[in-house]
C-alpha positions in Angstrom: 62.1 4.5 47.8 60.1 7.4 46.2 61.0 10.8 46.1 59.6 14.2 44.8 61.5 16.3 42.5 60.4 20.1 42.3 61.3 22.5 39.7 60.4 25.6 38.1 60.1 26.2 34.3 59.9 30.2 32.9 58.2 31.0 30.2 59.0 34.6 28.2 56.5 36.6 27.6 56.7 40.4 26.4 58.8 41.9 29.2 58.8 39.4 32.5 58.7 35.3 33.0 56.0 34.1 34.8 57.6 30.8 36.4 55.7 27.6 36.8 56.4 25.1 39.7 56.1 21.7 38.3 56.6 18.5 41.3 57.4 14.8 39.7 57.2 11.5 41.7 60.3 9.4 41.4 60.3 5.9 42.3 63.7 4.2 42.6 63.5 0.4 42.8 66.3 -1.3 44.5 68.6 -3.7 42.9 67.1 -7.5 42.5 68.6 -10.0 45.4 69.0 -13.3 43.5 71.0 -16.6 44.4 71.7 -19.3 41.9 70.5 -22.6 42.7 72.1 -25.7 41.0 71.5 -29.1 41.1 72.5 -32.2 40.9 75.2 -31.3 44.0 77.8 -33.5 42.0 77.7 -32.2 38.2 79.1 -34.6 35.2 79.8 -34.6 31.5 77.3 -36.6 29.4 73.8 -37.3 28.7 70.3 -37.4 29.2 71.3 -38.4 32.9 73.6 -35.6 33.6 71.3 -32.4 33.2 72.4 -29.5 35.3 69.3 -27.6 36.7 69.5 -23.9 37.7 66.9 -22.1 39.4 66.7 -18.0 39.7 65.6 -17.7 43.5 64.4 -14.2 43.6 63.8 -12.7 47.3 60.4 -10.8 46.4 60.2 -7.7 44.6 57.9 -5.4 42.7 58.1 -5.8 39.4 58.1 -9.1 37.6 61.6 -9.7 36.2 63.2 -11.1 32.9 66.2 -13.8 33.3 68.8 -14.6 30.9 71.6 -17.6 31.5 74.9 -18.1 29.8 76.2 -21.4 31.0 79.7 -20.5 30.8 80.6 -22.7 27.6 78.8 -20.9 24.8 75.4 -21.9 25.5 72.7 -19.8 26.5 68.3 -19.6 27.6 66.2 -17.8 29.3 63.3 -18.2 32.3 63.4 -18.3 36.1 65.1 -21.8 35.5 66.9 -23.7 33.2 68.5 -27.0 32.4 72.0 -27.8 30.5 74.1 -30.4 29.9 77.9 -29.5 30.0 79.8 -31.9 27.4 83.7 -31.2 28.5 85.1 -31.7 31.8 86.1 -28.2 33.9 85.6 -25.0 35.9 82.4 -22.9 34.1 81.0 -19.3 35.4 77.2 -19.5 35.4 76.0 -15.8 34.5 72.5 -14.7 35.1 71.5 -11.6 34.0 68.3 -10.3 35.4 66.1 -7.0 34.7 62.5 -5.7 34.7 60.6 -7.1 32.2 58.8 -3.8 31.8 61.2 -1.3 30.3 63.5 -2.2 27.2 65.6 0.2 28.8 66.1 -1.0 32.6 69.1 -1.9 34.1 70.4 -5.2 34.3 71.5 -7.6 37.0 74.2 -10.0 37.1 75.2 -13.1 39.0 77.3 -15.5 38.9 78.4 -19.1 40.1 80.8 -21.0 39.5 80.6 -24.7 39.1 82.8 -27.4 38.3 81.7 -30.3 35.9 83.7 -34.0 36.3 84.3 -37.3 34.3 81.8 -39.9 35.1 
């Protein structure tokens, strides 16, 4: 939502303060509502025919957002999808970190999933 801030700022002068009333807009996003899409249902070790695909799906929001993945098993990208190929049998946490692409400085996001790769 947005909100107004009022306060009041004194300079000194010789003898009295003469206060100034200064008002600010504040506009307070709300946090990012992602869910992490995978696919292939059924995920396996190995090759070219065995790429995991992960897709960011973003209810919409205001700003346009920055996406960062860690797979879980060391490897990493970035963009509103990805694609990996897991090369060991297990359990792996997905991690996607999201923020606003507009300030260095904004908070970040994170969701997870976890998935579970088999043998072929």
């Amino acid at each position: 939502g947005t909100f107004t801030a009022t306060f009041k700022v004194w300079y000194k002068e010789i003898g009295f303060g003469q206060p100034n009333n200064y008002t600010v807009k504040i506009m307070v996003l709300p946090a990012p509502i992602v869910e992490i899409k995978v696919t292939p249902e059924l995920l396996y070790v190995g090759g070219a025919r065995d790429v995991a695909y992960f897709e960011a799906q973003t209810q919409p929001y205001d700003r346009m957002l920055m996406y960062q993945w860690d797979f879980g098993d060391g490897i990493t990208a970035s963009g509103k999808a990805a694609k990996h190929t897991y090369m060991t049998a297990g359990g792996y946490t997905v991690k996607l970190t999201v923020y606003d692409a507009a300030r260095a400085d904004a908070r970040k996001f994170e969701f997870k999933k976890r998935i579970e790769i088999q043998k072929r």
